[in-house]
N, C-alpha and C positions, 0 to 999 in steps of 0.2 A: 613035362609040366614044370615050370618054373618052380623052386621052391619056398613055401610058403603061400600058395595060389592055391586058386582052386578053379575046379568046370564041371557047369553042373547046365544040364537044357534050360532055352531060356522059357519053357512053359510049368518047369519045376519051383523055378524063382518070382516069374513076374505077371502080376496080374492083370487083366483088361477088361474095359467097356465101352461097349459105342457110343454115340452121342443122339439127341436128340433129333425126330424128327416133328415139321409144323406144317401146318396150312396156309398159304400165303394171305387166310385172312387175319390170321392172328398176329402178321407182319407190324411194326410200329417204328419210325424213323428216328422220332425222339420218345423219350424216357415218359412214362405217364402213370398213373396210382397202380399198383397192382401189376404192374409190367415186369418183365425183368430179362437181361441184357444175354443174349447169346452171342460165344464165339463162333467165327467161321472161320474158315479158309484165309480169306486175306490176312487176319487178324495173327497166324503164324509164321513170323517171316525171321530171319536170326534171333528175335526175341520176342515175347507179345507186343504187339502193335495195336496201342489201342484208339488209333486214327478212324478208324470206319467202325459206325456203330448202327446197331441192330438191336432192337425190342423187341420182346414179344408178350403177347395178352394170352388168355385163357389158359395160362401152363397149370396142371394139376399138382396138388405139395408131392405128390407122391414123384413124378418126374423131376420138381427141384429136388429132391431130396438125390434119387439114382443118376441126374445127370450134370451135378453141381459139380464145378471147379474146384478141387480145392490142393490145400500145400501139399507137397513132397509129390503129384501127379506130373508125369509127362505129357503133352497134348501134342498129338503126330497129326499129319495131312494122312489120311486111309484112302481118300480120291480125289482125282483132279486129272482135267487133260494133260497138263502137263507132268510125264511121270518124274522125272526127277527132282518134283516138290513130292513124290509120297514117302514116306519118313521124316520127314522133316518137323523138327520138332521144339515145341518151348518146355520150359520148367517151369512150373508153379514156386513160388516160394512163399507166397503167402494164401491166405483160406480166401476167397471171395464168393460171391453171389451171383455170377456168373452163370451160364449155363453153357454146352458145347454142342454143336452141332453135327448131324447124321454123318458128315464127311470126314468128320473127326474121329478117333479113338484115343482114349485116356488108359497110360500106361503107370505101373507102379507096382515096387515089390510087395511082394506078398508078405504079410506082418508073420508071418512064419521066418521070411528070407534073412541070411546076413550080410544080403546087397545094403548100403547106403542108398536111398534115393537119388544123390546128389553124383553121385558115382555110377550107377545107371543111366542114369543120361547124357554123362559123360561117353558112356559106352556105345550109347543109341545112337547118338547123332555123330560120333567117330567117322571120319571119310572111307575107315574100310566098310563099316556096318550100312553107312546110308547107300552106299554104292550095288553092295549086293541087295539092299531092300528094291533099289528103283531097279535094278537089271531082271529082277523076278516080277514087279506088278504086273496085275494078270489083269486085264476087259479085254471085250471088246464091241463094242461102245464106241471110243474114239478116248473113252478115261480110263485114267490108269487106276487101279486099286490095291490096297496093301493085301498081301497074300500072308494071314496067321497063322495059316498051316507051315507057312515055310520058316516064320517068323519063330512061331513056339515051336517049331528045332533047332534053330542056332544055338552052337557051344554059346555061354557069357564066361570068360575067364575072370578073375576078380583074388585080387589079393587076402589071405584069412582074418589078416586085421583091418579093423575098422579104420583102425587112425592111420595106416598108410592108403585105403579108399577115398577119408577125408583130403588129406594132406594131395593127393590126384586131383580132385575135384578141385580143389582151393587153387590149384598153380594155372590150371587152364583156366580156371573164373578171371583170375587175375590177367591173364592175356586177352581173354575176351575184353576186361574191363578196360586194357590200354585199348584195346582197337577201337572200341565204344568211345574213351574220349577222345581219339585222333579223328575218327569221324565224325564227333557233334566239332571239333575245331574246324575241319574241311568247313562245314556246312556256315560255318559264323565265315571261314574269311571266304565263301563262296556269295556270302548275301553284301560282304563288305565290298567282294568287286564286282559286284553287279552296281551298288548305289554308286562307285566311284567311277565306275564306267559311265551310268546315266548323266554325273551330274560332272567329269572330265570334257566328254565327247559333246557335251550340248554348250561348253562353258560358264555354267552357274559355276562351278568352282575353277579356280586357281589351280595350279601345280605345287603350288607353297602350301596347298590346305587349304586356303582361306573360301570364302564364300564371296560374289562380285557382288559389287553394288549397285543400286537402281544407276547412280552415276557413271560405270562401268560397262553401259550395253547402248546401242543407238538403235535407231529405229530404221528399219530395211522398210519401202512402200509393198512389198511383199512379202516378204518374211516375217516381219514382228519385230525383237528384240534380239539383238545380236551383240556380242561380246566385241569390244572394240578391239580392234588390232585381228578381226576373223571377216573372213568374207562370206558371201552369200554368191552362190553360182551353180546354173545346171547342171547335174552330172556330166554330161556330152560337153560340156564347156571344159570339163576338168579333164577329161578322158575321150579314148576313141579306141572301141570296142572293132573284135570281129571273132568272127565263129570257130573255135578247133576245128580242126581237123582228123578224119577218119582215120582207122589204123586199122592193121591186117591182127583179129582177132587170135586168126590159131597162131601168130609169134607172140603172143602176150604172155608173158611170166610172172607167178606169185610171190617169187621174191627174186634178186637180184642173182643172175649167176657170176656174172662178171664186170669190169671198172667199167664196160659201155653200156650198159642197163642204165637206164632212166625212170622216173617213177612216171607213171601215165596218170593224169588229173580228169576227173569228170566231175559230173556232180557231185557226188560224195566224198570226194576228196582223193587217194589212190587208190586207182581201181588195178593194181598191178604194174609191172615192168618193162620198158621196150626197147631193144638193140637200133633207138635213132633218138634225137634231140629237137624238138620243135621250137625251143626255148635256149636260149646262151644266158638268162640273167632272170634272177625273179620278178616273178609278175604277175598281177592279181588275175584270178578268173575266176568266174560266177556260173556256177548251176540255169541252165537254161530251160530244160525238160523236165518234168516225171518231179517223182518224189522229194528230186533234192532241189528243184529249181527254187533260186534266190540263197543260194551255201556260197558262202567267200572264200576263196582260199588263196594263202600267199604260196607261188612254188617255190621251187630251191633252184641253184642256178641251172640247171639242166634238166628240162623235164620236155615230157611229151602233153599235149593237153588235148582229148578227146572232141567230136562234133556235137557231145549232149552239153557242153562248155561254153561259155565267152570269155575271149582273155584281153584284156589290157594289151593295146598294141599302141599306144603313145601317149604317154602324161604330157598335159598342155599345160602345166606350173613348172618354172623355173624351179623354184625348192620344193622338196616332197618327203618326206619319209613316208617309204613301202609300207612299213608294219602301222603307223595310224592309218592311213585311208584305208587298208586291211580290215582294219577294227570298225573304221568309222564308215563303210559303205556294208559292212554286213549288218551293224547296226540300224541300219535303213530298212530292214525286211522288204527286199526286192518281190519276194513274193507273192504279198497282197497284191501288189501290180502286175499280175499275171494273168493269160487271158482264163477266162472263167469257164469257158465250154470245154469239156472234154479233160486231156490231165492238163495241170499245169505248167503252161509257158511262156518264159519273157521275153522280149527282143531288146535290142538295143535301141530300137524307138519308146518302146515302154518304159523304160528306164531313164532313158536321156534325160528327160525333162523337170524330172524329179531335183527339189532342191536339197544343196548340203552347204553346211555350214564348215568352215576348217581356221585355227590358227595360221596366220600367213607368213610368220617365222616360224622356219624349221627347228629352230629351239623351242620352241614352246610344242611342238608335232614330239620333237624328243625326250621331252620332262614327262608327257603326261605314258607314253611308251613307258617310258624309265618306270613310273608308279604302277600300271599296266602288272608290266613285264616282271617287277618285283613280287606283287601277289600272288598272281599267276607260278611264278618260279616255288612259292612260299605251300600250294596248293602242291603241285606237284612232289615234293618233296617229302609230303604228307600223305599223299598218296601211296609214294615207294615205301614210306615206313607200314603203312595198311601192308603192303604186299610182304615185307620182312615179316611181320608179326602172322604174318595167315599162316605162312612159311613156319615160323617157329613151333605157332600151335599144331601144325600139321607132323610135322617131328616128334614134339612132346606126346601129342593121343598116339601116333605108332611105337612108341617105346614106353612110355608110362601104361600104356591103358592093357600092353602085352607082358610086361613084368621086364625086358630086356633092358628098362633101365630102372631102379628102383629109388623112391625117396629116401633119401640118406645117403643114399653112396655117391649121386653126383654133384657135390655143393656148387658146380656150377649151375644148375638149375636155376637157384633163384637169380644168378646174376645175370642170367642171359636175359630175364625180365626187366629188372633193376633197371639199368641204363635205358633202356626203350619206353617205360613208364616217365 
């Protein structure tokens, strides 16, 4: 045992309750007199999510009273088909009027204990502790459920002071809260390059920023309003399609073993590896069949491209950049156009006729790429930092939450934060 630590079972320290159950007539979608709002299942997801909302009428005081939400409680998933959502858990931090549901169970130490609440949960939801929780749920059902018996025998190891418990809790809070804002950032420049795709790829805006003018679009007898200096033209005008081809399944490879390996293209993009080249140079192919039909995808120079594909076997424009008509024919949702009996599938009759709009200098195909391709770069980037930071916390809860590395001794702690905040 670490010195200064302690281990004690965790049915000695932490106390529990189940959550409510209702009658589907008491159900209520929105909030009404006398109602009042139960958690579920969806509602537990990295933190409370209070997107999906649920009422219910006729609750007695006595059940608000025993099945109320309130601060310093944990609230776990106890069942669900999916087992590795059982333990999974939020923190209350504040008192609400809440109530919790049968699926749920509500954790929290026991006012005898000298767990921190805020350090318990740290514990609970730890990747070694969630891992053994979902490897033991026990139905069978087809749902998984929390096993307490197994639950109220795990060691909790736990430091004897409080303020190095706190001082644990606060440093992972703080890593949560950098990945919390790197993901609401994703999500602002992910709605930023959806509008600049919408209004890039159609020509309501410029490449400079600007917005076009009424005087800045002319009139197609079939199209509408077009951006001068863009044409208007059939697909099959622009392009000339034809079908992949088959490939010998049992040589297909999950990843590359050698420089002759090529990525193989289907509808979903790479579906694996193949010792041949059906492709010398990139080139667009689209989903034809099944689940992915109407998917774009640009290859890399050497690839193989499946029979559930169509690939681009001759562009009929003089100038072109790959990467727009990439952007700008997936934009098109080929799939609406797909035949409707049975699963879905396009041809290149079905598509052909279909109009697009495109800048007819390749500069202007390149600027709005450029703007593209920058956000895009900007997302990603943000992404990898989400992945260092899970990374971090995932280090920190195996050495803090075990004692092997202690607050105070590693002043590098807070710096590894610092700069990634």
């Amino acid at each position: 045992m670490v010195e200064g630590w302690k281990k004690d079972k965790f049915k000695n320290q932490i106390q529990n309750k189940s959550g409510y159950t209702w009658s589907k007539e008491q159900e209520l979608k929105t909030k009404a007199i006398n109602s009042v709002r139960v958690l579920t299942v969806s509602n537990i997801q990295t933190e409370l999510d209070l997107s999906e909302e649920l009422y219910l009428q006729n609750v007695s005081d006595k059940d608000k009273n025993e099945k109320i939400v309130n601060k310093d409680w944990c609230i776990a998933v106890s069942s669900n088909g999916n087992r590795k959502r059982i333990g999974n858990a939020v923190f209350i931090k504040n008192d609400t009027d809440y109530l919790f549901a049968s699926f749920l169970t509500a954790l929290k130490p026991k006012d005898s204990s000298d767990i921190l609440p805020e350090y318990f949960f740290r514990w609970l939801t730890s990747y070694n502790v969630q891992e053994r929780i979902s490897s033991v749920s026990e139905g069978t059902t087809g749902l998984g459920n929390l096993d307490m018996r197994y639950l109220r025998n795990i060691d909790i190891n736990y430091p004897e002071s409080i303020t190095e418990q706190a001082s644990i809790a606060n440093i992972l809070s703080k890593v949560d809260e950098a990945i919390e804002s790197v993901k609401k950032s994703i999500a602002a420049a992910e709605k930023l390059k959806k509008s600049l795709m919408q209004n890039l790829l159609t020509g309501r805006m410029k490449p400079d920023g600007t917005l076009r003018t009424e005087e800045e679009f002319y009139e197609d007898e079939k199209f509408g309003k077009v951006p001068i200096g863009w044409e208007v033209k059939k697909v099959k005008n622009c392009f000339k399609f034809k079908n992949g081809k088959g490939n010998t399944t049992s040589n297909l490879k999950e990843i590359p073993d050698d420089e002759y390996c090529v990525p193989v293209y289907g509808g979903n993009g790479i579906t694996g590896y193949y010792h041949s080249a059906l492709l010398n140079k990139p080139t667009i192919i689209i989903g034809r069949v099944g689940e992915y039909c109407g998917n774009v995808f640009k290859t890399p120079e050497k690839s193989w491209v499946t029979d559930n594909a169509m690939l681009v076997s001759e562009v009929l424009m003089q100038d072109y950049n790959i990467d727009f008509f990439t952007i700008k024919l997936n934009s098109l949702n080929f799939k609406q156009y797909s035949d409707s009996t049975g699963q879905p599938k396009i041809t290149q009759g079905s598509i052909g006729g279909i109009f697009i709009t495109y800048p007819v200098k390749i500069e202007e195909q390149n600027k709005i790429i450029y703007l593209i391709d920058n956000i895009s770069n900007n997302i990603q980037q943000k992404q990898t930092q989400i992945i260092t930071l899970e990374r971090l916390k995932k280090s920190l809860m195996q050495n803090l939450l075990t004692g092997k590395v202690r607050v105070g001794e590693e002043l590098c702690l807070h710096n590894q934060i610092r700069p990634i905040i």
